[in-house]
C-alpha positions as CSV (number, residue, x, y, z in Angstrom):
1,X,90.1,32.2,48.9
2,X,92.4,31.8,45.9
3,X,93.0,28.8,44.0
4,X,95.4,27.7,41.6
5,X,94.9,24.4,39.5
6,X,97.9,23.0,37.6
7,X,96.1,21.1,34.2
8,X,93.6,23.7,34.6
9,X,91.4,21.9,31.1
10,X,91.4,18.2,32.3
11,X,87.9,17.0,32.5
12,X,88.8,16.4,36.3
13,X,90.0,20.2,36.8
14,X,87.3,21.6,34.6
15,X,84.5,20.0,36.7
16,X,86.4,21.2,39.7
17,X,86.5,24.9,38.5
18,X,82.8,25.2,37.9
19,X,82.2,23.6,41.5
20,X,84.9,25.8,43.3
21,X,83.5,29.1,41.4
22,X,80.2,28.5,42.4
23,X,81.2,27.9,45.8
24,X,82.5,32.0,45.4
25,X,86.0,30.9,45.5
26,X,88.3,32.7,43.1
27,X,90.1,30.2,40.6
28,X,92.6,30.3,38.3
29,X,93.6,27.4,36.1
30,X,97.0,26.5,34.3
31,X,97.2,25.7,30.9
32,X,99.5,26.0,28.2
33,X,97.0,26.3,25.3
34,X,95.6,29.8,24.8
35,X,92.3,28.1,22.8
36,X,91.5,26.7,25.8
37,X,91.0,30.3,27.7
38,X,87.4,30.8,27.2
39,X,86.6,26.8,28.3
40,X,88.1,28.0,31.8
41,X,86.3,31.5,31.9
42,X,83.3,29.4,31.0
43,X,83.7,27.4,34.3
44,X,84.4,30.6,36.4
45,X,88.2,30.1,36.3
46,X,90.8,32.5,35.3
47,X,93.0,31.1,32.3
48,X,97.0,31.5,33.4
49,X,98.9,30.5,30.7
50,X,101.6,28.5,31.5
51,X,103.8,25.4,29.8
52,X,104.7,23.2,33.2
53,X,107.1,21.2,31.1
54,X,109.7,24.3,30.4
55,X,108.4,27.1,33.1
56,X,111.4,27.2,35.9
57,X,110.1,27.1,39.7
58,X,110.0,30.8,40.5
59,X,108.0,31.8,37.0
60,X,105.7,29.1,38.5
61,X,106.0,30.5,42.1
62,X,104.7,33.8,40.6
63,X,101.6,32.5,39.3
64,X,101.0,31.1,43.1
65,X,101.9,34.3,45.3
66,X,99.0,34.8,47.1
67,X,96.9,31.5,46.5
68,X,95.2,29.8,49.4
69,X,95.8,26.6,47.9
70,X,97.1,24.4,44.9
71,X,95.6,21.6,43.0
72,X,97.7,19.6,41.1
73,X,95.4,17.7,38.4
74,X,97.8,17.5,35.5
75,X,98.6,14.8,33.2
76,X,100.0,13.7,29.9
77,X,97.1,12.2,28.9
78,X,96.1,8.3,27.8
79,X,97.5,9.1,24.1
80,X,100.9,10.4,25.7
81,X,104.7,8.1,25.5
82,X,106.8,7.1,27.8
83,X,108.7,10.8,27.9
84,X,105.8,12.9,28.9
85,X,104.6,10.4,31.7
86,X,107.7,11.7,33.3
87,X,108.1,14.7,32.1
88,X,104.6,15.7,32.9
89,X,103.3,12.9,35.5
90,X,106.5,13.3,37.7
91,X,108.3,16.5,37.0
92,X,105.2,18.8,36.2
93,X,104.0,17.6,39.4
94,X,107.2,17.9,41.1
95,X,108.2,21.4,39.8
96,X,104.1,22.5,40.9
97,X,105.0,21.4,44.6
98,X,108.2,23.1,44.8
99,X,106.9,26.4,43.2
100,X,103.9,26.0,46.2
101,X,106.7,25.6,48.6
102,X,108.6,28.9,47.3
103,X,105.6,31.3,47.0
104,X,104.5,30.1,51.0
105,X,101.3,28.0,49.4
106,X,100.6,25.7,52.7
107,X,97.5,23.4,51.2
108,X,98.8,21.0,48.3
109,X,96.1,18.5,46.5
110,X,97.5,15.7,44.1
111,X,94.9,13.7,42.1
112,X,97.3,10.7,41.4
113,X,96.0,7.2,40.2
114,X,95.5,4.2,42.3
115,X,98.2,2.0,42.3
116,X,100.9,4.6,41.9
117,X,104.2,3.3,43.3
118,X,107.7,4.5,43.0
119,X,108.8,0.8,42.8
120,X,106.6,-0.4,39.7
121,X,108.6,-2.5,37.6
122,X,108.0,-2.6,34.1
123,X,108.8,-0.9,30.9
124,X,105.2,-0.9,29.8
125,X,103.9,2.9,29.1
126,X,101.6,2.6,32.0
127,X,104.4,1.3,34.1
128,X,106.0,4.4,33.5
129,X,102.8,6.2,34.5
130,X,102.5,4.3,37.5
131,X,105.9,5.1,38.7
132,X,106.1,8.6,37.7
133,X,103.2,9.4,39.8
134,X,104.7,7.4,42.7
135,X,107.8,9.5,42.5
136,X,105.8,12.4,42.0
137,X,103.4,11.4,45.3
138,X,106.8,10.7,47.3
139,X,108.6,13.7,46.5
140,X,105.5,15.8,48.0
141,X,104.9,13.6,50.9
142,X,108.8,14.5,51.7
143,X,107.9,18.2,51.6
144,X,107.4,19.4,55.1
145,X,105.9,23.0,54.0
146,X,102.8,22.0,52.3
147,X,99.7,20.7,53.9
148,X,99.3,17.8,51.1
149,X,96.7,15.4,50.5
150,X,96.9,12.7,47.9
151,X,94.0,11.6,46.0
152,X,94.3,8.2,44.2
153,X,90.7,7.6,42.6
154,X,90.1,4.2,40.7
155,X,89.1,4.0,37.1
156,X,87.8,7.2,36.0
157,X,84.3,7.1,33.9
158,X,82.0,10.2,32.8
159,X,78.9,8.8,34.4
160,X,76.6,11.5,36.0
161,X,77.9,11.7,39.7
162,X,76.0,10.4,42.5
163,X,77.9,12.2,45.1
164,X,78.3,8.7,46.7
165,X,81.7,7.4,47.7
166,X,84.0,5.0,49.4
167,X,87.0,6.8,50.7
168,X,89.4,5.3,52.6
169,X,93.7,4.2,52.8
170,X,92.8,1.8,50.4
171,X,89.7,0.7,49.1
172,X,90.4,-1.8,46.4
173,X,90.0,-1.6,42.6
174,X,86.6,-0.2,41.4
175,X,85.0,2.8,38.9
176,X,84.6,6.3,39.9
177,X,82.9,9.4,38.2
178,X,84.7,12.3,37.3
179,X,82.0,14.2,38.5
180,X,82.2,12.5,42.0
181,X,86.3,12.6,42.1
182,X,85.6,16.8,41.9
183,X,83.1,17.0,44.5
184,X,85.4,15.0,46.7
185,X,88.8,17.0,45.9
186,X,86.3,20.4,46.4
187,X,85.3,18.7,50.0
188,X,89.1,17.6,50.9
189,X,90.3,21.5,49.9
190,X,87.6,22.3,52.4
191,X,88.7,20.1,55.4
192,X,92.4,20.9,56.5
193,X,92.8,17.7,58.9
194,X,92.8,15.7,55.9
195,X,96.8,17.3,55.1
196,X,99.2,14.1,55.5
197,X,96.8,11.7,54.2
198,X,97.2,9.5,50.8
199,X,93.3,8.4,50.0
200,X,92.2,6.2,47.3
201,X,88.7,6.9,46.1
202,X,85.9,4.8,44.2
203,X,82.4,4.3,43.9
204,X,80.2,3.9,47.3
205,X,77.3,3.9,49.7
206,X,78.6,7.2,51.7
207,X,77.8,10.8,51.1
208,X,81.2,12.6,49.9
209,X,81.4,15.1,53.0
210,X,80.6,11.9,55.1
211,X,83.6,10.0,53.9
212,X,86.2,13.0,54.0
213,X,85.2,13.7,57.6
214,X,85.5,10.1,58.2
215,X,88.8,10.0,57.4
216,X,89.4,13.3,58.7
217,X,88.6,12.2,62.2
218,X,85.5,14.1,62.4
């Protein structure tokens, strides 16, 4: 099983590569710096190098012929303006989803932020963040060839993992480790009947592969 990760050196996507690889999965991450090639290949992940702000859809498309499934984990980062929230946040996102849709790639993961809405007022920079990854979210929940799932996990931190969660439609403001939002997003790739579903994700009392089959109806 082949898959691609868009942000393919964010500490999310990182932690995700080492736990896909060692699950014997092949994985390939995107990223537009080449000095960050031997990070990836250190995590078991193939370095595709690739600028999501200027590729078109079909050199993107190319780079996903033949995946199993995307993961979209990109982001402008917390130093970033206004400009790359949506140029990166919405329309890296956007342009991902539609490549996945042209090269025939059915499962589609987003890790999006809580509270993301298309409707967020403000001018603020993380207003803008907000409501870039709202449209982002509603432009892939409107695509009817991918098996999405949307991942919205509360404040990040880079506290060890404890592989405990609280998974649901919404769960209310709270922490979560990186480490923990991987092992979920490794778990969700992992359980198809999670495709239509937009999940929020923070701290808990429940085993990851308890809460995805949870809300998976298992």
């Amino acid at each position: 099983m082949r898959i691609v990760i868009a942000g393919g050196h964010g500490q999310i996507a990182l932690r995700l590569e080492r736990l896909l690889s060692a699950r014997g999965y092949e994985v390939a991450g995107i990223i537009r710096n080449p000095e960050q090639g031997n990070d990836l290949r250190e995590a078991g992940a193939e370095p595709v190098l690739l600028d999501l702000e200027s590729a078109s859809v079909e050199e993107v498309a190319a780079h996903l012929q033949g995946a199993d499934a995307a993961v979209f984990a990109a982001g402008a980062g917390p130093g970033s303006g206004a400009k790359r929230k949506d140029t990166v946040d919405k329309g890296a996102a956007v342009l991902f989803a539609d490549a996945a849709v042209r090269a025939g790639v059915r499962r589609f993961l987003v890790v999006s932020s809580m509270g993301a809405s298309p409707r967020q007022e403000g001018s603020e920079v993380f207003d803008v963040y907000l409501r870039a990854k709202g449209e982002a979210d509603e432009h892939v929940r409107g695509l009817d060839a991918l098996d999405w799932t949307i991942l919205r996990p509360g404040s990040l931190t880079d506290d060890p993992g404890t592989g405990l969660v609280r998974l649901e439609a919404h769960t209310g403001r709270g922490p979560v480790p990186r480490d923990d939002v991987a092992t979920t997003l490794a778990e969700l790739l992992e359980t198809p009947a999670t495709a239509g579903l937009t999940l929020e994700l923070i701290a808990g009392s429940a085993p990851v592969s308890v809460a995805v089959k949870s809300v998976a109806g298992n």
